[in-house]
C-alpha positions as CSV (number, residue, x, y, z in Angstrom):
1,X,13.1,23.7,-2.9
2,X,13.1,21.5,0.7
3,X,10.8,19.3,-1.0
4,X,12.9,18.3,-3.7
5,X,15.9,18.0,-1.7
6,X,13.3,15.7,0.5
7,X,11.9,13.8,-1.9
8,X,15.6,13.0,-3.4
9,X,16.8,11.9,0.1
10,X,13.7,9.5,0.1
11,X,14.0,8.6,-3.4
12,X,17.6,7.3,-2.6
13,X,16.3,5.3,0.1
14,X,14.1,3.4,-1.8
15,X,16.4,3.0,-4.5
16,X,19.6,1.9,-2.8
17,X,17.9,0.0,-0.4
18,X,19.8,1.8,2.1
19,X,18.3,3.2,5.5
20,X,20.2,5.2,8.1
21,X,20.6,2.9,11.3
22,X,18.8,5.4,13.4
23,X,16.2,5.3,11.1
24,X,16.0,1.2,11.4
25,X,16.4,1.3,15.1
26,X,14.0,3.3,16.0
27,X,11.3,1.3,13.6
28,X,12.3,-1.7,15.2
29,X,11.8,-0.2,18.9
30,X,7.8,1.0,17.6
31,X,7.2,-2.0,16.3
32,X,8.7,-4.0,19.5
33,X,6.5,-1.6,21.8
34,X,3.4,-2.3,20.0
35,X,3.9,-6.1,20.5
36,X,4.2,-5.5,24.6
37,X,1.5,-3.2,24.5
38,X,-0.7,-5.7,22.7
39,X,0.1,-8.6,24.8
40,X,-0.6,-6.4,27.6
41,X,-3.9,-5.5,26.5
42,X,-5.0,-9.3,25.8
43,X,-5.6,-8.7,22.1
44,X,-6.9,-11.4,20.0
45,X,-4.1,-12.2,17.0
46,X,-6.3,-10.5,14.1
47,X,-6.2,-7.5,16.2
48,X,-2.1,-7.9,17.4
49,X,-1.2,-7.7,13.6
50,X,-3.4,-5.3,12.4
51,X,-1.8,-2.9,15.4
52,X,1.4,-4.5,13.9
53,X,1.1,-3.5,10.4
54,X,-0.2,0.1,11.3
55,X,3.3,0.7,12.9
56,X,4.9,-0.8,10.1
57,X,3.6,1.2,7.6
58,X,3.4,4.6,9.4
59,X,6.4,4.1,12.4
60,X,6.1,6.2,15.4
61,X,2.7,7.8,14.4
62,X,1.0,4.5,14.6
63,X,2.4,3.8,17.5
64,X,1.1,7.0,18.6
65,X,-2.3,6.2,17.7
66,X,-1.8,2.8,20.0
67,X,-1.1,4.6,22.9
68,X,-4.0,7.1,22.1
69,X,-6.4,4.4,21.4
70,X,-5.3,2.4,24.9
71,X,-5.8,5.8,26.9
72,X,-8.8,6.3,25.3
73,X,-10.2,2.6,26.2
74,X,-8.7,2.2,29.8
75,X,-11.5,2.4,32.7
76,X,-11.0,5.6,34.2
77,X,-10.6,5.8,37.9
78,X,-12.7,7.5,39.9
């Protein structure tokens, strides 16, 4: 029964067209993150936008998996 109710709300989302402003805001802030954090980590531009789309397509999980992925390469200090 949740999912239907979920899968309505999303269904009316991509029908209308329409997206709760929290919903865009915080999108725009993951995507506006990854850009910093790539700049900051010197990537090449084939590398920026495939970071880019990742966040597009999954929001705040690929943004996640940035972060993750940067810890994971950083020199660790001894």
């Amino acid at each position: 029964m949740f999912s239907q109710r979920l899968a309505s709300y999303v269904l009316i989302f991509l029908v209308l067209g329409f997206y709760p402003w929290v919903l865009l805001l915080t999108w725009a802030a993951a995507f506006y993150l990854t850009f910093i954090e790539s700049r900051q980590q010197h990537f090449d531009r084939l590398r920026t936008l495939w970071w880019m789309l990742l966040v597009f397509f999954t929001h705040f999980i690929g943004y996640l998996v940035l972060r993750g992925w940067v810890l994971y390469k950083r020199p660790h200090a001894t």
